[in-house]
N, C-alpha and C positions, 0 to 999 in steps of 0.2 A: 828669491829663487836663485840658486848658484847654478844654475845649468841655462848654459845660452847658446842658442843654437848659429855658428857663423856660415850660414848657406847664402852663397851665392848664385841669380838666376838672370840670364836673359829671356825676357818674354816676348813675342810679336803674335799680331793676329792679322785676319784678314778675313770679312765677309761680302760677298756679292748676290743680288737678288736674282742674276743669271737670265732662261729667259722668261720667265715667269714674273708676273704681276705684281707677286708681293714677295717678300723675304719673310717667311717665316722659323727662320733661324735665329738661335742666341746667345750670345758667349761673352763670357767675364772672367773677371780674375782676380787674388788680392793676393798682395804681397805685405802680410801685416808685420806691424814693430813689434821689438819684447813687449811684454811676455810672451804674446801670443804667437810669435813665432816660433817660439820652442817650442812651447805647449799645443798649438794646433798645426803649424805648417803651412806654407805656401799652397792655394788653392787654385784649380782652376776649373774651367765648367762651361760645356756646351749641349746644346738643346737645338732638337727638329722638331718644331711643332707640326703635328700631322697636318695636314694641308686637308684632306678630309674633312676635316674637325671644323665644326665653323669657329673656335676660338682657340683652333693649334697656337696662332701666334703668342697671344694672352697666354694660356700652357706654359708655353717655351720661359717669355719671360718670366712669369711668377716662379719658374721652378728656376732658373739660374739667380733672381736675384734673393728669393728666399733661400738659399742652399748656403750665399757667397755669404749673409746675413746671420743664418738662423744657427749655421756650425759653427758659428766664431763665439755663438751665443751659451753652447755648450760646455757642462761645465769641466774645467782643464786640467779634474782627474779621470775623465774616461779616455777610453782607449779612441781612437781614430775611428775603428770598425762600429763600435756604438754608437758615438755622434753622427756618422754618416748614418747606418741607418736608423735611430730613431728621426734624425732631420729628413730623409727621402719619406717614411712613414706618414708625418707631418704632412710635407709637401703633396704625397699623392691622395690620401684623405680629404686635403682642400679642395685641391683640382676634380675631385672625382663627389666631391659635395654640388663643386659650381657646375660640374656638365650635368645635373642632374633633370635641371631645366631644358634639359635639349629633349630630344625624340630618340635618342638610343647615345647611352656611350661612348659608342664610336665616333661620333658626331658633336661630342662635350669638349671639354680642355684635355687633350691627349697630346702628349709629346716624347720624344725620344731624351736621354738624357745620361752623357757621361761627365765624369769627375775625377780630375786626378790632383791628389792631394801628397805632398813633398812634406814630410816631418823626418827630421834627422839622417837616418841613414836609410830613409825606406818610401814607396811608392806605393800608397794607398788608392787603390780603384773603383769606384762604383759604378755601376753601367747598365742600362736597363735602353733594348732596343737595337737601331740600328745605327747610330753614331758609332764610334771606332777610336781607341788610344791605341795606337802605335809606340816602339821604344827603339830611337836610332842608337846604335853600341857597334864603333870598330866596324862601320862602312855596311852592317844589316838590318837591316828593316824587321821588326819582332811586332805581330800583331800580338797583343796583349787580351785584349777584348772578342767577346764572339758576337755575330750578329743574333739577333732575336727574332727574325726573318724568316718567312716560306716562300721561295720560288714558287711563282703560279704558272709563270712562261716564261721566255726571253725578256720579257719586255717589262712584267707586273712582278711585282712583289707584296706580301703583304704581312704587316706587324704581326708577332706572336705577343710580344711582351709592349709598354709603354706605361707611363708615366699619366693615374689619371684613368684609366680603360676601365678599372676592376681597384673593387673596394681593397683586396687587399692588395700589397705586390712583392713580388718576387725578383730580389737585386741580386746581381751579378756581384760579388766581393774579392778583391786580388790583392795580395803583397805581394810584393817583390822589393828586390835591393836594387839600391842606384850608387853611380860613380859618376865623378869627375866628367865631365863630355858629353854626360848620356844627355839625347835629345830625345824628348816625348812629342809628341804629335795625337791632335785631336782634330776628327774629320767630319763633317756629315758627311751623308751618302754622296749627295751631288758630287763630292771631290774623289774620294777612295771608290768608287765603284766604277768611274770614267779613269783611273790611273793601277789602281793593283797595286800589289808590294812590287815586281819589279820596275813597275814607271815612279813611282815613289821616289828608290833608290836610287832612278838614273836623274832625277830633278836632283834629289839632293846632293848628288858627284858632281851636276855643272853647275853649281850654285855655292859660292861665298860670302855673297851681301848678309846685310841686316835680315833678320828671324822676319821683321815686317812683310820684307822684300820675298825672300823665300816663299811665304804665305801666298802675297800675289801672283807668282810665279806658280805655283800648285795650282791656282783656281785657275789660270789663264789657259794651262796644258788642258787639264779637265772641260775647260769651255772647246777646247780648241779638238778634243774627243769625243764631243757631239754631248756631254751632260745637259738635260731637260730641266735640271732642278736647282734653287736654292742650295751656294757652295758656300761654305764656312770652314775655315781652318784656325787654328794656333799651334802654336810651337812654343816649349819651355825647353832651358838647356840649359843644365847642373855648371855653371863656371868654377866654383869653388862648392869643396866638400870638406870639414873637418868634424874631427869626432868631439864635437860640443870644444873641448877644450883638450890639448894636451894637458898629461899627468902632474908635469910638475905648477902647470896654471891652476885646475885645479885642487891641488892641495895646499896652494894660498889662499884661495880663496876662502875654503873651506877652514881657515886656519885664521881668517882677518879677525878674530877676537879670542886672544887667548884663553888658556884654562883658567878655572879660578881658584882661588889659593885655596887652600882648607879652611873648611867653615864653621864655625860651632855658636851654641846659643849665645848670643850678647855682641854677637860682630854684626854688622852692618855691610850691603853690599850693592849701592846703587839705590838706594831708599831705601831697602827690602833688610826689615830688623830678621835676624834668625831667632826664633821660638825652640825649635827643638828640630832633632834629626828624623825622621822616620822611617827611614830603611837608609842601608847602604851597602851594595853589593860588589862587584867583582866588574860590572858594567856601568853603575850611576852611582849617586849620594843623592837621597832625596830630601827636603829638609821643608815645616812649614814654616813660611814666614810672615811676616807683618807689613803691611806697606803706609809708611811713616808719612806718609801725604795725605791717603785716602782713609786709615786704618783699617784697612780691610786685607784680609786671611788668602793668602795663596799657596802653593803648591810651586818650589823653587826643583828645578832638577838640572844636577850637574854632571857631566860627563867624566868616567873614568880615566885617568890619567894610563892606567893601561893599556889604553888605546890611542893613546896620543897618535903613533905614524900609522895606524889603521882609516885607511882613506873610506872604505865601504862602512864603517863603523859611526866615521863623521859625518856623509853624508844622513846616515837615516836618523841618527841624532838632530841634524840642525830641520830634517822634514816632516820631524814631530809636529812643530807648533804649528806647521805650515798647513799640515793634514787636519788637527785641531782646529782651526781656523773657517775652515772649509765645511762643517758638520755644523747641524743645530740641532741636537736632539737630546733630551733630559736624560738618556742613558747614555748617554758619551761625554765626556768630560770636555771642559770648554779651555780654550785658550785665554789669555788673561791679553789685554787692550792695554798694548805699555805707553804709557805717555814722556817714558825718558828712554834712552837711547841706551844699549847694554854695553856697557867697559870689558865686558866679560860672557865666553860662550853658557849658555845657558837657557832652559826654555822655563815659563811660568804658565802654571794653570789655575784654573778654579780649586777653591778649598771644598770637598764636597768632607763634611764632617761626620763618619760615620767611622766601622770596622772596615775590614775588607772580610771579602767573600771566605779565603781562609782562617782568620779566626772568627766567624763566623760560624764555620762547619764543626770548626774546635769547643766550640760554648754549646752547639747543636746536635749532639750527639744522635737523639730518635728525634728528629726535625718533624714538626707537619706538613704532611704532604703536600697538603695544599699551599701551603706555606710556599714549598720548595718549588712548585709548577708557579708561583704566581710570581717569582723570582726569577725565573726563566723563561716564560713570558718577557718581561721585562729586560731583558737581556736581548732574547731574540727581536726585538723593537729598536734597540741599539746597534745589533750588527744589520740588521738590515738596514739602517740609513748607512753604515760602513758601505754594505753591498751595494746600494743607488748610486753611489757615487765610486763603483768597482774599489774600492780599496777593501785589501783581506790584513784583520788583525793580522793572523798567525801566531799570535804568543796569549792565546787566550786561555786565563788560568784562574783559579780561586784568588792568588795574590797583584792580578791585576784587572781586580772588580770590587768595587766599594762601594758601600749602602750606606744611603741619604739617612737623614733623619727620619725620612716617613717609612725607612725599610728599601728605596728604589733602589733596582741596583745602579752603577755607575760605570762606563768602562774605561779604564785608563789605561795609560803606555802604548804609544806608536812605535816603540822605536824597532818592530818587526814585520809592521805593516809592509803587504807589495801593495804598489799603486799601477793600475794597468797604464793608465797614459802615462806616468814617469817610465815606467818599464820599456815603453819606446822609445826612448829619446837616450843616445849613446853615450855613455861617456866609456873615460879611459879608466875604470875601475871597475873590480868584478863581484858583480850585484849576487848574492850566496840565495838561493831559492830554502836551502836548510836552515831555517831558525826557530826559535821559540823552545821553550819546553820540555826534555824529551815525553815527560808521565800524560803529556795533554796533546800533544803532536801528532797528526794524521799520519799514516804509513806511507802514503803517498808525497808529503812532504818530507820526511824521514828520508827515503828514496830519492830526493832530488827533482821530484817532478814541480813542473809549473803549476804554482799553487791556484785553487778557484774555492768559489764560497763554502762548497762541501768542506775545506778543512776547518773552519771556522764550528759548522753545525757537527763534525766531529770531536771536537775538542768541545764543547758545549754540550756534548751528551755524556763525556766523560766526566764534569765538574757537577752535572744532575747526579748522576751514579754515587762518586762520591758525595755527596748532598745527603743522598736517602742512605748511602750504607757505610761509607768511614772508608772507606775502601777500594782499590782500582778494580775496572771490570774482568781485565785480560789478567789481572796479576803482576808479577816481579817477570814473567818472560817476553812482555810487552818491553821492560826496559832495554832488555839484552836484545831482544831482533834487530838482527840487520839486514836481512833481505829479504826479496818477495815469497820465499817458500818459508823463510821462519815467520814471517805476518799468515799468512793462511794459513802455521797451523796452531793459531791463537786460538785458542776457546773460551766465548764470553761465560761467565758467572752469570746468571739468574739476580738481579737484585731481592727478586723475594727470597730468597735463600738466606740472606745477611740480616734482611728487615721485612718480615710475613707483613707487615703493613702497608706494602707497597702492590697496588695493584697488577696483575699479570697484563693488563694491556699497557700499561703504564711502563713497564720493563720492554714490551714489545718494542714501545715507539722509539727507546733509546735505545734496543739492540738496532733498531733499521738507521739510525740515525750515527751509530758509532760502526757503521760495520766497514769490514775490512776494505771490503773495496770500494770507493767511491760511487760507480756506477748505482751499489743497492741504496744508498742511502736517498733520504729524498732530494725529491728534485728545487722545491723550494724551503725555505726559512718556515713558511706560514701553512704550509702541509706540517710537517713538525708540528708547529706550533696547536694546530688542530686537534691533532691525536692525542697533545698534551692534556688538554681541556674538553675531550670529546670522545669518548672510550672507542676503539677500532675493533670490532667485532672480531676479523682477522685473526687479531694478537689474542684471543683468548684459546684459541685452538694450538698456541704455542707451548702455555703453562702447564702445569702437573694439571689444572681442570680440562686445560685442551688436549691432555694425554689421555684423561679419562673418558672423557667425552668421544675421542675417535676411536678407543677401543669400543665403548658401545655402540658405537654406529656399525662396527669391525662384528660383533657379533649378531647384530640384526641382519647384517648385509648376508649374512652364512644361515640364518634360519630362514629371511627370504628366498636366500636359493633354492635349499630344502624343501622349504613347503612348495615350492614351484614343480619343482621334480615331482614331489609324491603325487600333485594335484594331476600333472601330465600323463601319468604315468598310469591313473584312478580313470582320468579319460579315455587313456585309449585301448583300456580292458570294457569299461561300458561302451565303449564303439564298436570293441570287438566281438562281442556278443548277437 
């Protein structure tokens, strides 16, 4: 991993059982090492077990030490916002399994529960309840979190939301940016409810000592304003903030193993005999070669010299094998397990010995339909383990999918992939949202928008299209568009127009699936995937038979009136009589 996150934090806490009998309060924290400091961030996490509950306390802890645990657990291509909630998911599931043995819910493992998570240059929150993150910034006190609270009186308050209450739950989500200085603060009730944002501020203006010290001094004010309850504070505070790395760091880094010289059949390069070249474009040289150790077939790929002082170019070059690495799935191509150490930048994969999807289509002129749907299937089984693990090809095309010996297809080429949890983590170079393709490329990424899985199943309805017809859907004016009014006024072609063997719902499911705007397209990979293999009633109302069909419905509907009328009309002369 070339990206390393250099954040520095002081931490302190402080809890007290007040004047209450038990402390059903719970707070933790971690400050992990690389990797996982870049990739997951400094965590921290407090919990009010409902006092109610006869196992609030239980609650509290299971759900801070499972959170501090089960998120580090996750894996370190998701974004912040997914590992938080599918880990809260988890946690209130269990909690809300084990109250089940109580006599009402209310009464189970409930507790209150906030989380503020530090990854590079940003302030991850999740918050369910009446716990409270605070953010000190230039002497203001910034409530960040809302309570989940209903005033009943002066006096009573009572949970709307909590941790554990209800099968499912509904989390509170917050980014925000952070800098140099900023102090975070997490309270229960017992503390911020006996002090406010302005007694807050005016502790924090007499107060210098240690974050520890502060903390006691918070709970001490709050005891000393009559608080009934269980007081719990921490404090984090941002001492150092840099952007991963300055510019010229990393583009050493990124640079610690030079290019490699030009390569051709019969040279030799770190074990790896070269066989033949296989493509080489304007981007990479791809070449397969032999491994003189193992005898075994790999996939060698070298970076264009082109690009030599393109820093955005190197990073997503050396996060290929990395993202490879990461997948296990028979439709994704595997990273190759080096046992010598590279002299030279370059990544290696599995030899998957087949065509590729474009001379494939080139040899397949009137393909079997079924053929082509069992192929795309198969493909869509592949970007969905991309998707599990939020990473979006983005350059997904006929010449970067290749079929196995049995026919499978295979997907290769990272080097356009976005990875959501990379995408949070700053560096000093500027990550292009526009790549891949133009003829296979979403209009949305075209446009510069932040890419999500719909550009993936857009670009996958255009390579079925061309599959069943030779052909692009939109045409030559799909190349030329450049903006949001030249994309709407694209008009799809019909596949059954190109190729009458192609069913009209079949054409349906890859218009809904390529259409212009994101929003009509579906909402999963496996809706798609359905339609493919499941004719959509829908779509037959769309072809030249759903033309015909609603013109006769069109003419029933006008002789029903009709005879309505006459029969009306027959009635109320024999009434009138």
């Amino acid at each position: 991993m070339h990206l390393h996150s250099h954040i520095q934090v002081s931490y302190g806490q402080a809890t007290d059982t007040g004047r209450k009998a038990r402390n059903d309060d719970c707070l933790g924290s971690r400050l992990p090492e690389e990797p996982l400091l870049t990739t997951k961030g400094v965590t921290v996490v407090i919990a009010d077990g409902v006092s109610a509950a006869e196992a609030g306390k239980q609650a509290g802890e299971i759900a801070v030490q499972g959170f501090l645990t089960d998120y580090y657990d996750t894996p370190d291509l998701w974004a912040v916002k997914t590992s938080g909630h599918r880990v809260l998911t988890a946690i209130n599931r269990w909690l809300y399994s084990l109250g089940r043995g109580f006599t009402s819910a209310q009464r189970g493992y409930v507790t209150t529960l906030s989380t503020l998570i530090i990854k590079s240059h940003s302030a991850h929150i999740f918050h369910i309840g009446d716990t409270r993150v605070c953010r000190l910034r230039g002497g203001q006190v910034e409530q960040i979190t809302r309570d989940h609270s209903l005033r009943i009186n002066d006096c009573d308050t009572q949970l709307t939301r909590a941790a554990g209450l209800n099968l499912s739950l509904d989390v509170d989500y917050h980014v925000t940016d952070v800098r140099e200085g900023d102090t975070f603060l997490l309270t229960t009730d017992g503390v911020h409810e006996h002090l406010g944002q302005a007694g807050l501020g005016d502790v924090f203006a007499g107060l210098n000592g240690s974050l520890d010290a502060t903390c006691e001094a918070l709970i001490a004010h709050a005891l000393a304003n009559g608080s009934q309850d269980n007081l719990s504070c921490q404090l984090l505070r941002i001492d150092h903030l840099s952007a991963d790395k300055d510019a010229a760091e990393l583009s050493r880094e990124l640079r610690q193993r030079p290019f490699s010289p030009n390569l051709a059949p019969g040279m030799v390069i770190d074990g790896f005999a070269i066989e033949a070249e296989i493509d080489a474009s304007k981007r990479s040289q791809i070449y397969r070669v032999r491994d003189r150790e193992s005898s075994g077939r790999f996939i060698l790929k070298t970076p264009s010299v082109n690009f030599e002082d393109d820093d955005a170019y190197l990073e997503r070059f050396v996060m290929e094998q990395w993202i490879a690495r990461r997948i296990d799935n028979p439709h994704v191509v595997k990273a190759a397990q080096l046992t010598r150490d590279p002299t030279f930048l370059y990544n290696v994969f599995e030899h998957v010995d087949g065509p590729t999807l474009g001379e494939w289509i080139r040899h397949h002129p009137q393909p079997d339909v079924r053929q082509v749907v069992d192929i795309l299937c198969g493909l869509i089984r592949g970007l969905n383990a991309l998707h599990r693990r939020e990473i979006i090809h983005r350059d997904l095309k006929p010449d970067n999918i290749v079929l196995d010996a049995e026919g499978e297809p295979v997907i290769i080429d990272f080097g356009a992939c976005f990875v959501a949890g990379i995408d949070e983590i700053a560096a000093p170079l500027e990550r292009d949202y526009v790549l891949g393709t133009v003829d296979y490329t979403a209009p949305e990424t075209r446009l510069g928008h932040r890419p999500d899985g719909r550009v993936d199943q857009f670009s996958l309805a255009v390579i079925a299209y061309e599959m069943l017809t030779g052909e692009h859907p939109f045409g030559r004016p799909f190349e030329k568009a450049q903006t949001l009014a030249d994309f709407a006024g694209l008009r799809h072609t019909p596949a059954y127009t190109h190729n009458p063997l192609v069913p009209v719902w079949l054409d349906g499911a890859l218009r809904k699936a390529m259409a212009i705007d994101p929003c009509n397209r579906y909402e999963e990979l496996s809706e798609f995937a359905h339609d493919l293999t499941h004719p959509n009633e829908k779509f037959l109302l769309i072809g030249p038979v759903g033309k015909g069909i609603n013109r006769s419905l069109a003419v029933w509907k006008i002789t029903a009136v009709v005879l309505l009328v006459v029969v009306a009309v027959l009635l109320f002369i024999l009434l009138s009589r």
